[in-house]
N, C-alpha and C positions, 0 to 999 in steps of 0.2 A: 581599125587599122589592119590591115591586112599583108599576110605574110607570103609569101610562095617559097616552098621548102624546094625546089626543082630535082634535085636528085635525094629526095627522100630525107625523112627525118623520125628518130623513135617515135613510139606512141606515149612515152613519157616529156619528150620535149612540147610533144603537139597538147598532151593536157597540161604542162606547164604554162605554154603560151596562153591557149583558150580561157583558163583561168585568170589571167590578167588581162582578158577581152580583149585577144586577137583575133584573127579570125586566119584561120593556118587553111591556104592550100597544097595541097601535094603533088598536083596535075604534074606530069611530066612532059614539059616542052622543048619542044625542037628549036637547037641553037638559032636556026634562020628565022623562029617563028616567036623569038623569045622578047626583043623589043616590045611586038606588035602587042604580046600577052601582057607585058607588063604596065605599058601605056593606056590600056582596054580595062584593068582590074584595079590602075590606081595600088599597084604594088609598093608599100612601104617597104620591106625588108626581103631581098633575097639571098637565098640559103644555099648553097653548093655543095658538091664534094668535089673531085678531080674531073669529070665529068664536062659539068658546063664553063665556059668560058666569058669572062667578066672582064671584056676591053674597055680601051677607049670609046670606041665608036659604041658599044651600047649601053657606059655610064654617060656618051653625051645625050645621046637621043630618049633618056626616061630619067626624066625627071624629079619625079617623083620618091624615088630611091636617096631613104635616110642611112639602110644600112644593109653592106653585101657581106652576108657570116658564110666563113667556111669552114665543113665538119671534118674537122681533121688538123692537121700541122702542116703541111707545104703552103702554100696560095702562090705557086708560080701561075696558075692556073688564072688571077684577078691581079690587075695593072694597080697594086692595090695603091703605092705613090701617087700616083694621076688622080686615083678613087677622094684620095684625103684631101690631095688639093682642093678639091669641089665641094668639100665640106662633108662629104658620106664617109660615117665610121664602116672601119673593115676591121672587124673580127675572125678569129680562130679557136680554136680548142686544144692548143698543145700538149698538156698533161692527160687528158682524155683518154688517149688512147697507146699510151708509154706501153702500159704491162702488156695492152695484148699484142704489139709487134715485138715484145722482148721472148714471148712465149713462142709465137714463131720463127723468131730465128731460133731457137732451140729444136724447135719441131724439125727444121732442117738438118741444125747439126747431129740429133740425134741418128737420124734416119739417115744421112750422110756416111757415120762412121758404120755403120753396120750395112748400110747398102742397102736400104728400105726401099729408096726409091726406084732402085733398079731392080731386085728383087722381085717388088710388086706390078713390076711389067712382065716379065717373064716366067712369074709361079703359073700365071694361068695361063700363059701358053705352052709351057714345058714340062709342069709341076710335076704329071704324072707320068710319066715317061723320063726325063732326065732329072727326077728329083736328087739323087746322089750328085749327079754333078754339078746341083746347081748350090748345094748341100756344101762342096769344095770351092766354088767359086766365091761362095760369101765367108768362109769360116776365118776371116784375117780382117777383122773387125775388130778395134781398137775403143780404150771405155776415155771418156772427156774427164776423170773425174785425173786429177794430178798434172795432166795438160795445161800449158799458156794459151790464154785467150786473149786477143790482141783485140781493144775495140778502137776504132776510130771516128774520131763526133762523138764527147763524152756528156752531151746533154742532156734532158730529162730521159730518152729512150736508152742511149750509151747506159746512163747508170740504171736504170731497171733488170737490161743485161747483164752488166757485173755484178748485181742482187742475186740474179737465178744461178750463175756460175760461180761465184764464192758460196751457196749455198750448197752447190753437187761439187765443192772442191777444187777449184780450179783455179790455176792460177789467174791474174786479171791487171793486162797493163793496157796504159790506154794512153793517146794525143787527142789536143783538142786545142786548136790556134787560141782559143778565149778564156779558157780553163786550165788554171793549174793546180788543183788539187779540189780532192773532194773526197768528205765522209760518207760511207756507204753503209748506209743500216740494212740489216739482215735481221728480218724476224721472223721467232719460230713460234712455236705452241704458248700459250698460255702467258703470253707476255715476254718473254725472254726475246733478246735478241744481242748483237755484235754489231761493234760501230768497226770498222777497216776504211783506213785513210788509204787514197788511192792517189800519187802523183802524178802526173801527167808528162809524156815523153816524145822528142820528136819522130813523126810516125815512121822516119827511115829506122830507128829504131825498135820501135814497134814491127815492120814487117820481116827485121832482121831475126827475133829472136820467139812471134808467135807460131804456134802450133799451128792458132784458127784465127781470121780474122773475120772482124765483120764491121760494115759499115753504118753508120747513122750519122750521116751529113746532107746541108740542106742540097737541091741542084746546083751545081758547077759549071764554068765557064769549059773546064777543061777536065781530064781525067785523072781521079783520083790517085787509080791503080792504072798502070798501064803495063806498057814491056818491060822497063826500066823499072819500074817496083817491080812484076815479078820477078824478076831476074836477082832480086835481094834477097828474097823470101826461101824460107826452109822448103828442101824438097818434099814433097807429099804434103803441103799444106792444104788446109780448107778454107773458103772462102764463101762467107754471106751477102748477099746484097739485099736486105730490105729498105731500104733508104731510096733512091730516085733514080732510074735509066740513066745511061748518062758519065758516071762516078766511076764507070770499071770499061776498061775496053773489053766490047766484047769478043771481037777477032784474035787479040792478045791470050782472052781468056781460053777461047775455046783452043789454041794452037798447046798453052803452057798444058789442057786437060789433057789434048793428046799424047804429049812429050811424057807426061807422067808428073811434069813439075809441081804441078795443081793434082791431091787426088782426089777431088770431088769440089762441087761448088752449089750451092742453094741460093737460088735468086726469084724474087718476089717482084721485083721491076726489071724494064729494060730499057735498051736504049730506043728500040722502034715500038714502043707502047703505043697504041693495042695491040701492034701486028710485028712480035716476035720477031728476028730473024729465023730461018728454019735450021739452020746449024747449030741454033739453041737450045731448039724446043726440041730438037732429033737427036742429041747429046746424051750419051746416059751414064757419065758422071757428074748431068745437071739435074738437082731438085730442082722442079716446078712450083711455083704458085702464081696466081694470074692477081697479083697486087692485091692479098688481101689481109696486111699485116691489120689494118682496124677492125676488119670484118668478122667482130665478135660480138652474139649477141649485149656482154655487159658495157663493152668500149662505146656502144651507139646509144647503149641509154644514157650515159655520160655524155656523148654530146652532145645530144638531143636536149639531157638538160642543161648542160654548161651554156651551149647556144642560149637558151632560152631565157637565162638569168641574166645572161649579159643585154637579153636584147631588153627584157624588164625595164632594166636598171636605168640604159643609156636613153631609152624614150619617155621613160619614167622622167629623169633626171629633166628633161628638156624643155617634156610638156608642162614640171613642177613651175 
């Protein structure tokens, strides 16, 4: 039975599979060219990440398709409803990859409050010649640890986050339409850890009373944040996006960066993904990253194997 991983898969999922005699390709196919491949190689299972695109029209036309697994947590990307109607299991990997987008929204906030990012544009163009002054432009850097953090979407990522932030001190209030309370284990060295119950609060409350926010919610119809939340929000707030384009206006944002309302913001999606607006990317109290909260070597060995036990299991199960 044969697999196509299309946008890649560990080298731990691929000896997972091969091991239960699949037979795993990695070819990387062109969306227009991706039917014809899969109808041509008798593809039982295709594998995605954000990349390839899994409609209608090419669960109608390949037949052959028991199961379309995606390596990660969104699948706006696979009409996955339509997929089930026709009887093809659609799989994800949600927990997979929690801790390493919890680690980069940190990476942001970090580098946000001390002006890493901006910094690290201008040391080398200016370093040596205006280093004093660039020495007084950064020295009003503020430390996260005593700080409220506001998460919003208290899910498996939401709470990874308030893991790392109650472990560097911080305060941690959070909304979550589904969720109303949840215990938050924090563990240290040699077994020791702290359980903090965490309630859950409507997020106008939240944006009224955080220092920083940050988001982990699925794609939206409409805008999470937009004028009318900022306009709530503490002045010099900071603001995350690793969650989906989309969830924060970003005309709103970039106007609140200028006014000062907003003083920094770290965003890992957006709303014109792949192609940025330029008043984003040209921003420079915008942290940059090009969508790669998973993109950690240990998050992909996890998917790679998660995918892989589940796809065992479900064809195992079938062909038993």
């Amino acid at each position: 039975m044969k697999v196509l991983a299309n946008d890649g898969i560990s080298k731990s999922g691929i000896e997972a599979l091969e091991q239960a005699g699949f037979e795993v390709l990695t070819t990387t196919v062109a969306q227009e060219q991706l039917v014809n491949y899969i109808n041509k190689n008798n593809i039982a299972v295709l594998l995605v990440r954000s990349a390839t695109q899994v409609r209608k029209d090419l669960i109608d036309a390949c037949p052959s398709l028991k199961i379309i697994g995606r390596g990660g947590v969104g699948m706006d990307n696979i009409d996955v409803a339509y997929a089930r109607s026709k009887g093809i299991h659609v799989i994800n990997t949600p927990a997979a990859s929690s801790h390493s987008v919890a680690e980069l929204v940190f990476a942001h906030l970090f580098g946000g409050v001390r002006f890493l990012h901006d910094s690290n544009r201008n040391m080398p163009l200016d370093g040596d010649t205006q280093f004093k002054s660039l020495k007084k432009n950064y020295a009003h850097g503020v430390e996260l640890k005593g700080k409220t953090l506001g998460i919003i979407g208290f899910g498996r990522i939401g709470k990874e986050v308030a893991k790392i932030a109650l472990g560097i001190g911080m305060k941690v209030i959070a909304s979550d339409k589904y969720v109303g309370k949840s215990n938050i284990k924090v563990e240290f060295y040699n077994g020791q850890f702290i359980n903090v119950e965490i309630e859950t609060e409507p997020t106008k409350e939240i944006l009224k009373h955080a220092d920083f926010v940050t988001l982990h919610v699925p794609a939206q119809d409409d805008y999470v944040i937009g004028e009318k939340q900022l306009e709530i929000m503490k002045d010099g707030v900071g603001i995350i996006n690793a969650a989906r384009g989309g969830v924060i206006d970003e005309v709103a944002l970039v106007k609140a960066l200028e006014s000062g309302k907003v003083a920094f913001a770290g965003l890992d999606t957006f709303e014109e993904e792949p192609t940025p607006a330029i008043q984003v990317l040209m921003n420079g109290r915008i942290s940059l990253t090009p969508h790669i909260g998973a993109a950690t070597n240990e998050a992909q060995d996890r998917i790679g194997t998660e995918l892989a036990s589940q796809i065992i299991s479900l064809l195992k199960t079938e062909n038993a």
